[in-house]
C-alpha positions in Angstrom: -66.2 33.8 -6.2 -68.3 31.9 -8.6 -70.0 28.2 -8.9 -72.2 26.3 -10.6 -74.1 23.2 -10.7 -74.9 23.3 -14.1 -72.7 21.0 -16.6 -74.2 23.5 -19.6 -73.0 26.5 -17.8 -70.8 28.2 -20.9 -67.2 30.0 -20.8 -64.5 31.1 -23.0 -60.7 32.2 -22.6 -60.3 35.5 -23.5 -56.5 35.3 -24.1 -53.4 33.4 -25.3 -50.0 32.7 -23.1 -47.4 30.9 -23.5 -45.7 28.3 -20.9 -42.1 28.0 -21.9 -39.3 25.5 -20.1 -38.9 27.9 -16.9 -42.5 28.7 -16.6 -43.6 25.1 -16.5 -40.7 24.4 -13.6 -42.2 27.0 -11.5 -45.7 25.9 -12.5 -44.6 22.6 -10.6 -42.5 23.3 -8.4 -43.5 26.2 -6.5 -47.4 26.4 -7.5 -48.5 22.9 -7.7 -48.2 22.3 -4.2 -49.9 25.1 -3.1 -52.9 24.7 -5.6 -52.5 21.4 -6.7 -52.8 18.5 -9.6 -55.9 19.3 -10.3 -55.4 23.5 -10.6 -52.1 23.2 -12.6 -54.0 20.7 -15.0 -57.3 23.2 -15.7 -54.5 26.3 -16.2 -52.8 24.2 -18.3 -56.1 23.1 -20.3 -57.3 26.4 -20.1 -54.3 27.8 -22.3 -54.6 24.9 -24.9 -58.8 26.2 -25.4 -58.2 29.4 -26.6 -59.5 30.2 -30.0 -58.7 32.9 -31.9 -61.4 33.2 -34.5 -64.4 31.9 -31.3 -67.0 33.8 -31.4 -69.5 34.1 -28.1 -72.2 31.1 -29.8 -69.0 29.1 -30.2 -68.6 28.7 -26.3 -68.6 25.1 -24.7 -70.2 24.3 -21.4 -67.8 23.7 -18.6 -68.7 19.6 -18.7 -65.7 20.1 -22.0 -63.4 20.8 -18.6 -64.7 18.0 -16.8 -64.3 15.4 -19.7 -60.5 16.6 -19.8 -59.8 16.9 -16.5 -61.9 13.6 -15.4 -62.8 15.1 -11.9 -66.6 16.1 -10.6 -67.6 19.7 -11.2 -67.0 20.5 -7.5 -63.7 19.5 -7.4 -62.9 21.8 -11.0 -64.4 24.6 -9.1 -62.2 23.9 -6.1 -59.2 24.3 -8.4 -60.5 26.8 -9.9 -60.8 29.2 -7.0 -57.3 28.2 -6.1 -55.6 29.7 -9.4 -58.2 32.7 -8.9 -56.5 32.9 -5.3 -52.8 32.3 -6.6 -53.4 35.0 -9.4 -53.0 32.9 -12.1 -56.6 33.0 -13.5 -59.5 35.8 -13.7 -62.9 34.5 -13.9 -65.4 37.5 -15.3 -69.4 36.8 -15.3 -70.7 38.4 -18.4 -74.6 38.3 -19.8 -75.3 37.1 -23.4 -78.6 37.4 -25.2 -79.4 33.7 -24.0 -77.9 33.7 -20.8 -74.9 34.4 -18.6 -71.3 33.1 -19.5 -68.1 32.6 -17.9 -64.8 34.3 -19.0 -61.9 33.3 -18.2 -59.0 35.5 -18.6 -55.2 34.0 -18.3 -52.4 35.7 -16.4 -48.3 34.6 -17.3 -46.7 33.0 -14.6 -44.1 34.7 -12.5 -40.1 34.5 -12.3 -38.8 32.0 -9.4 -37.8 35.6 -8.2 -41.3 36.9 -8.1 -42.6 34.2 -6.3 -40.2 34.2 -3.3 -40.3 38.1 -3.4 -44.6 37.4 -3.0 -44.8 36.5 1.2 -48.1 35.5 0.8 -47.0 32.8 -1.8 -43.6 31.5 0.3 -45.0 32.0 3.2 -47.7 29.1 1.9 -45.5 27.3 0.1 -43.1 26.7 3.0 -46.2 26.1 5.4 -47.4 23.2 2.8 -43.9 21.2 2.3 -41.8 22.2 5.5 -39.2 24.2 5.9 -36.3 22.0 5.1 -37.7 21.5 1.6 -38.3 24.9 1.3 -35.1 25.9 1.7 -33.5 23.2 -0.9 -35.6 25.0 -3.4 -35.1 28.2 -2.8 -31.5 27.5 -2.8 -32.0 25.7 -6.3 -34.0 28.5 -7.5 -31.6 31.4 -6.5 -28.3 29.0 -7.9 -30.0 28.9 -11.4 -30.6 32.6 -11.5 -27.2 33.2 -11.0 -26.2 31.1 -13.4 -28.0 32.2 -16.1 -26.0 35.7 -16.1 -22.4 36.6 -15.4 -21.7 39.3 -13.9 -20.5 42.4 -16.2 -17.1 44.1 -13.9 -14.5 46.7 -14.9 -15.7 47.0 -18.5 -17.2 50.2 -20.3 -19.9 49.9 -22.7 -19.0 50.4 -26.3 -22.3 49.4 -28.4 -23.3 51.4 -31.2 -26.0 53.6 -30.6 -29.4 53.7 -33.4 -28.0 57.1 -35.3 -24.4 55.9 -35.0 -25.7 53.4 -37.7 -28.7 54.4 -39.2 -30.1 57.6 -40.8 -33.3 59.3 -40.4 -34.1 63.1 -41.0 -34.9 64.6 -38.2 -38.5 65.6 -38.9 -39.3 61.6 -38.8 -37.2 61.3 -35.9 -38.5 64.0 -33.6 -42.6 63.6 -35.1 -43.3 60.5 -36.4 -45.6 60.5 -40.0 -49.3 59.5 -39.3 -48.8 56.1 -41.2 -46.2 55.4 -38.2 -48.9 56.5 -35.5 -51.7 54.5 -37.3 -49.2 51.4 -37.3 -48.1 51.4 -33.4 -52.0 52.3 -32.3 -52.8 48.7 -34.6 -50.3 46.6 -33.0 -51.1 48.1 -29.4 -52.9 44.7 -27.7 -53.5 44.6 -23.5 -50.2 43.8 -22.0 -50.4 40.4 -20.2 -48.6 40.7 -16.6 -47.4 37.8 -13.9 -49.9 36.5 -12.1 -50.2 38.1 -8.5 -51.3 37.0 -5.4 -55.6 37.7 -5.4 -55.6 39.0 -1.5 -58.6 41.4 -1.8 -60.7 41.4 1.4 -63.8 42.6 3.0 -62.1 44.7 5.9 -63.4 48.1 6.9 -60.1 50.0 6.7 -61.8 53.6 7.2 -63.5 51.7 10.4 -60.1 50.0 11.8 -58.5 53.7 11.0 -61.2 55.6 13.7 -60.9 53.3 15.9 -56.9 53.4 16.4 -57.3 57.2 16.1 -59.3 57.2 19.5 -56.2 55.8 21.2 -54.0 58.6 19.1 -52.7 56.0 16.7 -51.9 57.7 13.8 -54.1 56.2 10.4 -50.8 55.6 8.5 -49.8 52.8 11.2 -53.2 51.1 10.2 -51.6 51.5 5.9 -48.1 50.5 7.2 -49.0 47.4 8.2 -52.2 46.9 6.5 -50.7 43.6 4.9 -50.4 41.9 8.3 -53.2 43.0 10.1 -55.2 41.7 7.2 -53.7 38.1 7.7 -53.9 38.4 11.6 -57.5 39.1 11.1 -58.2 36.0 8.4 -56.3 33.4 10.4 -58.2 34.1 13.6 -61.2 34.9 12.3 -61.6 38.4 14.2 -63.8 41.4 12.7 -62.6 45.2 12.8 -63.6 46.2 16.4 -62.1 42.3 17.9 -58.9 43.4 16.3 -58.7 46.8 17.7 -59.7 45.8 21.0 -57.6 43.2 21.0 -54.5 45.3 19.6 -55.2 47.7 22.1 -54.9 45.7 25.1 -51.4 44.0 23.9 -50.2 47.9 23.3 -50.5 48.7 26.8 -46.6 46.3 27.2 -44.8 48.3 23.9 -42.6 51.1 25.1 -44.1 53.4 22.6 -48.0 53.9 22.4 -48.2 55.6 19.0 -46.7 53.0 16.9 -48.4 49.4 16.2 -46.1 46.8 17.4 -47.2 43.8 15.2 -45.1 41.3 16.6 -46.3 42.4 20.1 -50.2 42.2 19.0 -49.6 39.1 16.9 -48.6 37.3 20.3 -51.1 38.6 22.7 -53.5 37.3 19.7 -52.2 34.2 19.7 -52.0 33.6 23.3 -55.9 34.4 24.2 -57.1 32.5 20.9 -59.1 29.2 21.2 -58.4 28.4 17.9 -54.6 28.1 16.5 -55.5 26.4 13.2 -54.3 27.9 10.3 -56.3 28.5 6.9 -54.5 25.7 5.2 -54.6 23.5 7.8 -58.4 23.6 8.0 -58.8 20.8 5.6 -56.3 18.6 5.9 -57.1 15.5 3.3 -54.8 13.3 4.9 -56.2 13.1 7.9 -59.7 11.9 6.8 -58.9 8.4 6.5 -56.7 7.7 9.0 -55.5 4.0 9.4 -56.3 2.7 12.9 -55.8 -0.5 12.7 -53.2 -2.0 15.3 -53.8 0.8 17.6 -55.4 0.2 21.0 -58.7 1.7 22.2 -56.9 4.3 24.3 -54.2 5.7 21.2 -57.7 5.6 18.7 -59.2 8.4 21.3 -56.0 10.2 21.1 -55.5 10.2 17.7 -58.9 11.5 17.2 -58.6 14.2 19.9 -55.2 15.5 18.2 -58.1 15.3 14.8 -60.6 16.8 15.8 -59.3 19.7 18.4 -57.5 22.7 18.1 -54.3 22.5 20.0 -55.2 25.4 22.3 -58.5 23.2 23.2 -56.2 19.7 22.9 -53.9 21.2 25.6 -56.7 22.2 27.9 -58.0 18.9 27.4 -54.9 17.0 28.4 -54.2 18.8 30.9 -57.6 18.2 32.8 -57.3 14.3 32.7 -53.7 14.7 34.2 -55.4 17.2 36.2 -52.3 19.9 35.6 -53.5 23.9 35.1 -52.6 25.2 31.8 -50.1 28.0 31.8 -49.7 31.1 29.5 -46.5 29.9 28.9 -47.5 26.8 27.1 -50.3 28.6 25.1 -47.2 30.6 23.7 -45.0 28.0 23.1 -47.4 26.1 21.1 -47.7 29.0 18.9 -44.2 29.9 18.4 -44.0 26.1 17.6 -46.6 26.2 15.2 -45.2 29.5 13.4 -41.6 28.3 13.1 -42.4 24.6 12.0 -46.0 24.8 10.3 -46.9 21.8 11.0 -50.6 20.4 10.5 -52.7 20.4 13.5 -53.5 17.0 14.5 -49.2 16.9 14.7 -48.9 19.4 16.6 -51.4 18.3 19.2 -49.1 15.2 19.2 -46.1 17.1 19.8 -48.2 18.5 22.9 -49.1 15.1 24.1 -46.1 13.9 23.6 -44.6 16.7 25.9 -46.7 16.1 28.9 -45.7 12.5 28.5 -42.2 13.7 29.5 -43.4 16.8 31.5 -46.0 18.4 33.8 -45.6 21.6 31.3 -44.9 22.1 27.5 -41.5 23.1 27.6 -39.9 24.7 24.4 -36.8 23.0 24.1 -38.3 19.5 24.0 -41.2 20.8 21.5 -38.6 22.3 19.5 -36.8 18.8 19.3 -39.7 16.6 18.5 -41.4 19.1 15.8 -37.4 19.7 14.1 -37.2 15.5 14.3 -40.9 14.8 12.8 -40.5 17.7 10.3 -37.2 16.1 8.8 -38.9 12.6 8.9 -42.0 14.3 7.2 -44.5 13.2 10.0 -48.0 14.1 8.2 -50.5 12.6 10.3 -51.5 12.4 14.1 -51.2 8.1 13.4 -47.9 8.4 12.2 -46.5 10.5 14.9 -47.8 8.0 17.4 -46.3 5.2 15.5 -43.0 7.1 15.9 -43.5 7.5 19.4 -44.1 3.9 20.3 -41.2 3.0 18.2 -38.6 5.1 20.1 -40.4 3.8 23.1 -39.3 0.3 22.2 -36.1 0.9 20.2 -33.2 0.8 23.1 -30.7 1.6 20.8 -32.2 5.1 20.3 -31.6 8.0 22.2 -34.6 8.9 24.0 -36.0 12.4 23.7 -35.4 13.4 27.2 -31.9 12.7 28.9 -32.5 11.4 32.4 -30.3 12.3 35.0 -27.9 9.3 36.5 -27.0 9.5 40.2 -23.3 9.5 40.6 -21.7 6.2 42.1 -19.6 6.9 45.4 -16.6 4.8 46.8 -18.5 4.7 50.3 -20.0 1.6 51.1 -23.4 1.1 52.7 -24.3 4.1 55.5 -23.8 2.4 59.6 -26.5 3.4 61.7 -26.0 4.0 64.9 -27.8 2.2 67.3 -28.6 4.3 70.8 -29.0 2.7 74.3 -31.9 1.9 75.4 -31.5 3.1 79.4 -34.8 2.1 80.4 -34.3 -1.7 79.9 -30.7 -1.8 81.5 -30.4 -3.1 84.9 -28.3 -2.3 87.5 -25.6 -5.3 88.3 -25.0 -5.8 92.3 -21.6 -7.2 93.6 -22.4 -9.1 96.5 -19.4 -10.5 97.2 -17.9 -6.9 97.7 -17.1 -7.3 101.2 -17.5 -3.8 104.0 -13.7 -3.2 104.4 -13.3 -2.8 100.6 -15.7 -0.6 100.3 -14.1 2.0 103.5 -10.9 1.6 101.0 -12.5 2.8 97.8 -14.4 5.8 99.6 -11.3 6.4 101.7 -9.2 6.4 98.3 -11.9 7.9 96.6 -12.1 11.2 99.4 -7.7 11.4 98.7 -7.9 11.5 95.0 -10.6 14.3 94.6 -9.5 16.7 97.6 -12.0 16.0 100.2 -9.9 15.4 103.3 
């Protein structure tokens, strides 16, 4: 990766391509949101500087790019590197007599077809405008394609074939004259192919390779998948002997030991990171200049917790001022969250927040509701995500995001208590007028009745 702080720095395009109608709807639609303005603009202005009949004295300095572009040198470079990333532009450092110059060489850009077929590039794509979108054009991409052909059934081919027509003797047709030779060697130029995704890294394959083989992990598992572990190794920022260790450790649950379960790893890795940001989520340009205004004292802290934090460190942080313990659970429902949905950090630590709003835990069915509802409403922003909250809060007409439970209504009426008596404050009542032969009647009665006589 090259940059420069000098306006004078030369450069020259080394080849001509063309953009027709279909290339320029992919240019746009699939790459620009990836790269962006900016990147699509210096490609574009890139194939328009090619010269034929240049020579190397003829080359401008890059301040020609800035002057058509009208952006500072640090932003061009930033595009730059993006179509070096995307594949749709080589930069080559070569040394003149005078001094070093930049070559820049152009690459065609691909079929719809080659792009959804490149995860890298979907993968991006859907991470940078949500899935719903996503979807919509890949469905208008794929409806086009299969327009553009009809399908050829039940019919036998019946061309003419090149001697059915024409007539050459056979020693011309079998060993071409020299003057044919010399003709196809002039006209051979370097084939220009698609662009293709730049993923080159600095990773230590032999390395990662003797490592697995110490826990008899065969080196073509390491080959297999070396697509993935290369990406599980970017996005969390691990070297060749974290990865292993950590690989290692999440092998010990997969029913086989000999085979790399990448699903398995990729969750274990997930669940002990402190840091679930994605590479494209590490600058997010939105969030810089948040609006604050009408948002009290308490939400401004929030929003720039959700900001600044990961959501791994955002949870933890929650949690401790509710005073809750964090749970593996929720560590892996954030990131199954963040997979599925891609949604930018400070919004996801929102869709946390908001969760333990509701409840004591993060609980997948209610994160799951709130990211599916934010991504089709195209929440960007920790601000705007609070904004929605506070209007559901006040909106009675809305359905609220968690259904509360109503106690059923009963026909009883209100419970009786019973009261009990209270023996020690009862006193004994005394007949006095009772006179002595009434009572010898009663006892005398009393002796008949129960058998005592």
């Amino acid at each position: 990766m090259f940059e420069t702080s000098n306006p004078k720095q030369p450069f020259y395009v080394a080849n001509k391509i063309n953009l027709f109608p279909g290339d320029i709807k992919v240019l746009i639609k699939l790459y620009q949101p990836i790269v962006g303005a900016t990147a699509v603009s210096l490609y574009q202005t890139l194939i328009q500087d090619y010269d034929a009949y240049a020579i190397v004295s003829d080359s401008q300095g890059i301040y020609s790019l800035q002057e058509e572009l009208d952006c500072s040198l640090k932003d061009m470079f930033s595009a730059l590197h993006k179509l070096e990333a995307v594949g749709l532009v080589k930069t080559y450092l070569a040394d003149s007599i005078i001094n070093k110059i930049l070559i820049f060489q152009l690459m065609n850009v691909p079929s719809a077809q080659e792009f959804f077929s490149t995860a890298l590039l979907a993968s991006l794509l859907k991470e940078k405008i949500g899935a719903i979108k996503f979807h919509a054009l890949s469905h208008a991409f794929a409806k086009e394609l299969k327009r553009a052909q009809k399908p050829i059934k039940d019919a036998q081919d019946v061309s003419a074939s090149f001697f059915d027509v024409f007539h050459l003797s056979q020693a011309e047709a079998i060993t071409p004259s020299d003057d044919v030779k010399k003709a196809a060697s002039e006209n051979t130029g370097q084939k220009i192919v698609p662009a293709q995704v730049n993923d080159h890294s600095n990773i230590d394959w032999e390395f990662l390779k003797q490592q697995f083989e110490m826990y008899q992990i065969p080196p073509e598992q390491v080959t297999l998948h070396q697509r993935e572990i290369a990406s599980l190794m970017t996005t969390y920022n691990l070297n060749e002997k974290e990865f292993s260790d950590k690989a290692m450790y999440a092998m010990r649950e997969a029913p086989t030991q000999y085979e790399l379960n990448m699903q398995l790893i990729e969750e274990r890795i997930a669940e002990e990171s402190q840091n679930v940001r994605f590479l494209a989520n590490k600058e997010n340009p939105k969030e810089e200049k948040l609006d604050l205004s009408g948002l009290s004292h308490n939400e401004q802290e929030i929003v720039k917790n959700a900001t600044d934090l990961s959501p791994y460190d955002f949870l933890h942080k929650v949690k401790k001022q509710y005073g809750g313990q964090v749970y593996s659970s929720e560590s892996y429902t954030i990131n199954v969250i963040n997979r599925k949905y891609h949604l930018p950090v400070s919004v996801l630590n929102m869709v946390v927040y908001t969760c333990l709003t509701y409840n004591s835990v993060v609980s997948y069915n209610l994160a799951k509701r709130i990211a599916e509802d934010w991504t089709e409403n195209q929440v960007g922003d920790a601000v705007t995500a609070l904004k929605r909250i506070n209007a559901r809060k006040q909106d009675n007409h809305k359905e609220p995001l968690i259904k509360t439970q109503e106690t059923k209504k009963t026909s009883y009426g209100k419970k009786r208590v019973e009261e009990g008596t209270d023996w020690s404050k009862k006193k004994a009542k005394v007949n006095k007028s009772v006179s002595a032969e009434e009572l010898r009647n009663f006892f005398k009665n009393f002796e008949e009745q129960n058998g005592m006589k």
